[in-house]
Backbone bond lengths (Angstrom), bond angles and torsions (degrees), N, CA, C in turn:
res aa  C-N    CA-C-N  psi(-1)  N-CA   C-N-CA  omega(-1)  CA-C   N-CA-C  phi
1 X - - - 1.446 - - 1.537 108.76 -
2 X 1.426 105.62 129.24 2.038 107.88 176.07 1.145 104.98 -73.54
3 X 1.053 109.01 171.63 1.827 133.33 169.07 1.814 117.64 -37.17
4 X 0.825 123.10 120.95 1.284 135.13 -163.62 1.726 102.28 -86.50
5 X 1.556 109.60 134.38 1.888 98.97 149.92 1.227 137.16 -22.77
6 X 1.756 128.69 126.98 1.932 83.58 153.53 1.751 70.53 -132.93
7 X 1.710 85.61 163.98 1.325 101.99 -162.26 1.764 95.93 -100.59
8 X 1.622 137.50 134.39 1.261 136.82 -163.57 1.229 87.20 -128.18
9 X 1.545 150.70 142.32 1.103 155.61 91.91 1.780 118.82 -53.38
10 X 1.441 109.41 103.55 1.029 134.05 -175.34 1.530 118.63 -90.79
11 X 1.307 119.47 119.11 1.586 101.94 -174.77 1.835 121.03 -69.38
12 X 1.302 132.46 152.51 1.256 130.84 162.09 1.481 121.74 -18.43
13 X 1.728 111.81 -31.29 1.780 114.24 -174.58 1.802 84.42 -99.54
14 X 0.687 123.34 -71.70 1.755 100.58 173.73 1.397 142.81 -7.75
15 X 1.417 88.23 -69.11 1.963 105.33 164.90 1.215 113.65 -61.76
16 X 1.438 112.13 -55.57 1.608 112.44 170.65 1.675 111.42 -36.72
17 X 0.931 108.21 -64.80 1.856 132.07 -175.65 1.507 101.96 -47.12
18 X 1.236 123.86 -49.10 1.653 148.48 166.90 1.432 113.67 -40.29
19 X 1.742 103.09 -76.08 1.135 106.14 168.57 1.884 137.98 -64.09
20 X 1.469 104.11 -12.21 1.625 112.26 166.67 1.104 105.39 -53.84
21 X 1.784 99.59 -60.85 1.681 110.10 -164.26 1.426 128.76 -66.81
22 X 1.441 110.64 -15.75 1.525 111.05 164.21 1.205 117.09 -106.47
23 X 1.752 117.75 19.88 1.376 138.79 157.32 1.411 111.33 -85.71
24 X 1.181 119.75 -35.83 1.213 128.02 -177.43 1.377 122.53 -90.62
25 X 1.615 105.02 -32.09 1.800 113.38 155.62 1.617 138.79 -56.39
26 X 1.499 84.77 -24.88 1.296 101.77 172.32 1.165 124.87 -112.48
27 X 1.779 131.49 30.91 1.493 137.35 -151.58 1.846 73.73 -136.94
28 X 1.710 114.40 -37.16 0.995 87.98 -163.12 1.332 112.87 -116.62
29 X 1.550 123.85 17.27 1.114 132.93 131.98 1.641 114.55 -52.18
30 X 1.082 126.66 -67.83 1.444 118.73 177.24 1.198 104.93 -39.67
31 X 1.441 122.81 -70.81 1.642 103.72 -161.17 1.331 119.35 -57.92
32 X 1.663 123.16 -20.82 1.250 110.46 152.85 1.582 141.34 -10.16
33 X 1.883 99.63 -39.81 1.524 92.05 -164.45 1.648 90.36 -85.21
34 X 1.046 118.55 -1.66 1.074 105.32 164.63 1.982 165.39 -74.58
35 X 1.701 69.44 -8.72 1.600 114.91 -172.25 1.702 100.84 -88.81
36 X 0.885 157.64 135.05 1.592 147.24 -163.32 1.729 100.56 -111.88
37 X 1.595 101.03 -29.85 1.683 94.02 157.24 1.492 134.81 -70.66
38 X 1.023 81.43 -16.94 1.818 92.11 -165.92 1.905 108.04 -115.19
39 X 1.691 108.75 15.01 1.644 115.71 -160.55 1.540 95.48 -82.90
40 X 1.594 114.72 -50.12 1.665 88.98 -178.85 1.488 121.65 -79.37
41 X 1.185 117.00 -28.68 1.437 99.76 172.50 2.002 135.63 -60.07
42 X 1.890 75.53 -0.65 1.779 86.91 -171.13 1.129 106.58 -100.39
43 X 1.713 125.73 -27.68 1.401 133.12 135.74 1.633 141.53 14.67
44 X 2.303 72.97 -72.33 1.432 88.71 -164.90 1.771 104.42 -83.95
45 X 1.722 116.03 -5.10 1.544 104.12 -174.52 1.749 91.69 -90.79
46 X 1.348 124.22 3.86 1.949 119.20 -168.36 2.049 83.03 -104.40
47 X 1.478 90.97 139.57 1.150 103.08 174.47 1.923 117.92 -127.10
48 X 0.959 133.63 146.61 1.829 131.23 -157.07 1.324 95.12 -92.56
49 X 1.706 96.29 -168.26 1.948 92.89 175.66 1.532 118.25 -79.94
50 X 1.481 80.57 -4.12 2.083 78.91 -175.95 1.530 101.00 -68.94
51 X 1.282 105.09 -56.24 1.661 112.85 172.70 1.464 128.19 -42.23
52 X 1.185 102.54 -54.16 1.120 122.20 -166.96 1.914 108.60 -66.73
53 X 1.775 101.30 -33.14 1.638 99.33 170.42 1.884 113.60 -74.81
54 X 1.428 94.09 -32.23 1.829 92.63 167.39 1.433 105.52 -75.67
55 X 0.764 156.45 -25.89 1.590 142.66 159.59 1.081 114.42 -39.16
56 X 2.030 114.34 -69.22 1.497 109.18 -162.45 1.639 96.37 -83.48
57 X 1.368 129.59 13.36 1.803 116.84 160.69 1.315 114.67 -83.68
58 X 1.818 97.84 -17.15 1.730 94.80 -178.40 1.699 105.54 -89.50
59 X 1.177 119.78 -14.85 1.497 124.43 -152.57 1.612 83.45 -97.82
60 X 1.767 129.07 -54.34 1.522 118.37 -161.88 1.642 99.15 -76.10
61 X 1.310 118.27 -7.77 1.538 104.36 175.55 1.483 102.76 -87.75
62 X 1.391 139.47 -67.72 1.822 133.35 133.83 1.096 104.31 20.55
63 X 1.720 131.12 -59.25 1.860 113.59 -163.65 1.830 101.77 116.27
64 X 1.393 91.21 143.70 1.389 102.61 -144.35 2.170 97.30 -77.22
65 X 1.197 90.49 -5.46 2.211 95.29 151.15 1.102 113.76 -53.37
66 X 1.080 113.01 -75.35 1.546 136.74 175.62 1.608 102.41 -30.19
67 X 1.119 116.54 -75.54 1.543 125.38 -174.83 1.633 122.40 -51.40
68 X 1.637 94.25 -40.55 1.405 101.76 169.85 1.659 101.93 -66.52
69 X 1.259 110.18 -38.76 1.640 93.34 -160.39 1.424 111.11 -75.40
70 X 1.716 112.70 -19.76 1.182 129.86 166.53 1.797 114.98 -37.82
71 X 1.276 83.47 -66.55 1.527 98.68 -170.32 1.666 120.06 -68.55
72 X 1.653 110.19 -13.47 1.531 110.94 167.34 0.966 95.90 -91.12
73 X 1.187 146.95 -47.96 1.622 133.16 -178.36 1.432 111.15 -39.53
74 X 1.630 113.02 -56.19 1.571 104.31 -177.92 1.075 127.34 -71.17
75 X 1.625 113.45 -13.58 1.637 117.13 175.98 1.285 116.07 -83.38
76 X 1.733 111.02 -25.44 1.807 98.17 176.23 1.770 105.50 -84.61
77 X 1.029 115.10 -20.40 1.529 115.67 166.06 1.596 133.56 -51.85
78 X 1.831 97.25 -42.12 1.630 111.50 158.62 1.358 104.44 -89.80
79 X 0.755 171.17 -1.93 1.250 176.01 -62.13 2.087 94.07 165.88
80 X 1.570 102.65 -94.62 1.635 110.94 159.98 1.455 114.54 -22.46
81 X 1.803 105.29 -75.00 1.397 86.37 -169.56 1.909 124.05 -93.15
82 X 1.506 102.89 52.90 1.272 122.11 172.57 1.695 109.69 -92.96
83 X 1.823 98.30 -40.37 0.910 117.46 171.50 1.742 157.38 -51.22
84 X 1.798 87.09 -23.30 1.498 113.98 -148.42 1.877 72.05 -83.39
85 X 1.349 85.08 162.11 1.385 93.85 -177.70 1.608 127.05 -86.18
86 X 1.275 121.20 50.69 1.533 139.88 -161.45 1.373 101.06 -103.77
87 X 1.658 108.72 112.44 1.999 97.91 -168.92 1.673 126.36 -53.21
88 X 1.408 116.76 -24.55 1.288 104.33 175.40 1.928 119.15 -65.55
89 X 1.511 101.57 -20.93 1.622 103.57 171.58 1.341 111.62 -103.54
90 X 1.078 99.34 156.79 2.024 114.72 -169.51 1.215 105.51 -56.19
91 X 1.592 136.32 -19.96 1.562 124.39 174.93 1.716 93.01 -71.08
92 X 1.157 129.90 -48.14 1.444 118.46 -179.29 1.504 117.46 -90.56
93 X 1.070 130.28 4.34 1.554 127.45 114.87 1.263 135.35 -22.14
94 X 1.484 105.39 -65.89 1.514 122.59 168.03 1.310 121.76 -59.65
95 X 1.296 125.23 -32.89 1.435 125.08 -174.27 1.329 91.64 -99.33
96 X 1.146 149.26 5.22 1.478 138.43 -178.75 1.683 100.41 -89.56
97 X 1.482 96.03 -43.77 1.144 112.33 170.29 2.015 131.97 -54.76
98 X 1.100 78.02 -50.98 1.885 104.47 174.37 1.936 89.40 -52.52
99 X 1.066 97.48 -42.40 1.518 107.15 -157.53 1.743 106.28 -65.35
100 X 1.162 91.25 -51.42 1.894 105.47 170.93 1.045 120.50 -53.74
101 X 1.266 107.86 -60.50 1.921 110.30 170.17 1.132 108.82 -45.19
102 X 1.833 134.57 -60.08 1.429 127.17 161.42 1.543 122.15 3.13
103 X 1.902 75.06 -94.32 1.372 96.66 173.57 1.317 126.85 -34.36
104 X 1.400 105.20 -31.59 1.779 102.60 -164.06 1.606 132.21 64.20
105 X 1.640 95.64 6.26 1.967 120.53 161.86 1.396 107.93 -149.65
106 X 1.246 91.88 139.99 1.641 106.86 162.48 1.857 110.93 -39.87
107 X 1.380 116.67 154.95 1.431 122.27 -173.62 1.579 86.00 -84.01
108 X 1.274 110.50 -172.53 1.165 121.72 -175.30 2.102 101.99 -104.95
109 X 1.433 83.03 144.93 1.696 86.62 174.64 1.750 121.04 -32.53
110 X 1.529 99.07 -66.77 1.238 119.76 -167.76 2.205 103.15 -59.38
111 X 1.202 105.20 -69.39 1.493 107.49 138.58 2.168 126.00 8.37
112 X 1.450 84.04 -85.57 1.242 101.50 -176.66 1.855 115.53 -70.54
113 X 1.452 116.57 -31.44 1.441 137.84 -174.17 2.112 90.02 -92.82
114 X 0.835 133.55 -17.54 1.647 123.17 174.98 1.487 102.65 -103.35
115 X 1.308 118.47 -13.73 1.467 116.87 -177.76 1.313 104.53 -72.76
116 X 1.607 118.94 -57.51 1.425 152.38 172.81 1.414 106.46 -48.73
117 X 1.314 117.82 -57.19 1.686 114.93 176.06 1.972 108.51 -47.68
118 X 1.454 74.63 -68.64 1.628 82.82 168.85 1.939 123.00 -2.27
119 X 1.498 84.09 -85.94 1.285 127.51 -171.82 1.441 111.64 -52.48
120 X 1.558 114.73 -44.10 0.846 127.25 153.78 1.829 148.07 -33.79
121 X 1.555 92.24 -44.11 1.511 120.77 178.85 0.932 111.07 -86.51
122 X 1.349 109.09 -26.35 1.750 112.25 -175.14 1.563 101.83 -85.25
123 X 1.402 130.53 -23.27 1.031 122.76 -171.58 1.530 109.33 -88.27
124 X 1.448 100.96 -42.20 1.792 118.41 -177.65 1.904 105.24 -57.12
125 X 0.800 111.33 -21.62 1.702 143.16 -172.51 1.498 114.40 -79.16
126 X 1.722 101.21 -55.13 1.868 95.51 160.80 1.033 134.41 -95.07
127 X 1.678 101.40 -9.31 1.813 104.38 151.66 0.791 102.69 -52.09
128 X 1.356 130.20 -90.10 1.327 137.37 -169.20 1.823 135.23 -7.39
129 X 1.389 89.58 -46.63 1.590 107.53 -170.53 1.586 104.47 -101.32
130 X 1.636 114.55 -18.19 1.602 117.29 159.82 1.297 112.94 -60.70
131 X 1.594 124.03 -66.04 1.095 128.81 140.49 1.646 127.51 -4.51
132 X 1.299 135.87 -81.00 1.352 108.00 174.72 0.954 116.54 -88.35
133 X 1.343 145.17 17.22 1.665 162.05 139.73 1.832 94.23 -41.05
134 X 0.985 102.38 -59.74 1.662 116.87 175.66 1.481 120.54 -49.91
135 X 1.313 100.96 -58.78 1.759 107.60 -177.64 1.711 125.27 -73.38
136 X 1.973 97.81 -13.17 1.145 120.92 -164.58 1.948 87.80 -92.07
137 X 0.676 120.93 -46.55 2.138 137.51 174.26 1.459 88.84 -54.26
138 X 0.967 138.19 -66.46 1.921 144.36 -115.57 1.930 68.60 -100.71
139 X 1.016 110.97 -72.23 1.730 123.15 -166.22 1.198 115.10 -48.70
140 X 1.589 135.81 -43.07 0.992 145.60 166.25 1.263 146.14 -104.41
């Protein structure tokens, strides 16, 4: 026989307390990819959509806890790294912005469209490599 339920009623300062800490587990997993010492091992805890659809098949067969908890995990994760300041996402929105006010002028088109490309590639880039990170796990 597997591991059994147990049922916890947790107070409001608990969950609160709960939810920081796997706010904060996962703020600093992300910035991981940022660290170039610490990028593949931070890699291997980020998983793509290939992964990410074998997860929630393992989590909705698990029980619909599981799935829920599935699915807040991945939303404060996009959520964070919506944030980071990379111009195609709204944290680098914001600093593009921060940046203008500086300036006291708008950046220039071309400027603002190479920042974004940029940003872009780099992102299209760790899909990418999450992605067969994924098929390379699932396959072997």
């Amino acid at each position: 026989m597997g591991p059994r339920p147990v049922r916890v009623d947790p107070s409001v300062l608990q969950s609160l307390g709960k939810s920081l800490e796997m706010s904060r587990d996962t703020f600093t997993v992300v910035l991981g990819l940022f660290n170039p010492s610490r990028f593949a091992g931070t890699v291997d805890k980020f998983t793509g959509p290939v992964g990410l659809f074998d997860q929630a098949k393992q989590a909705a067969h698990a029980g619909p806890i599981d799935f829920a908890y599935l699915i807040a995990a991945v939303s404060l994760s996009l959520g964070i790294i919506n944030i980071l300041p990379i111009p195609p996402l709204d944290g680098g929105k914001v600093v593009l912005e921060f940046v203008e006010r500086i300036a006291g002028r708008p950046l220039s088109r071309t400027v603002s469209l190479g920042l974004s490309t940029v940003g872009a590639v780099l992102l299209f880039s760790l899909i990418g490599y999450l992605t067969f990170v994924d098929i390379s796990r699932l396959a072997g």
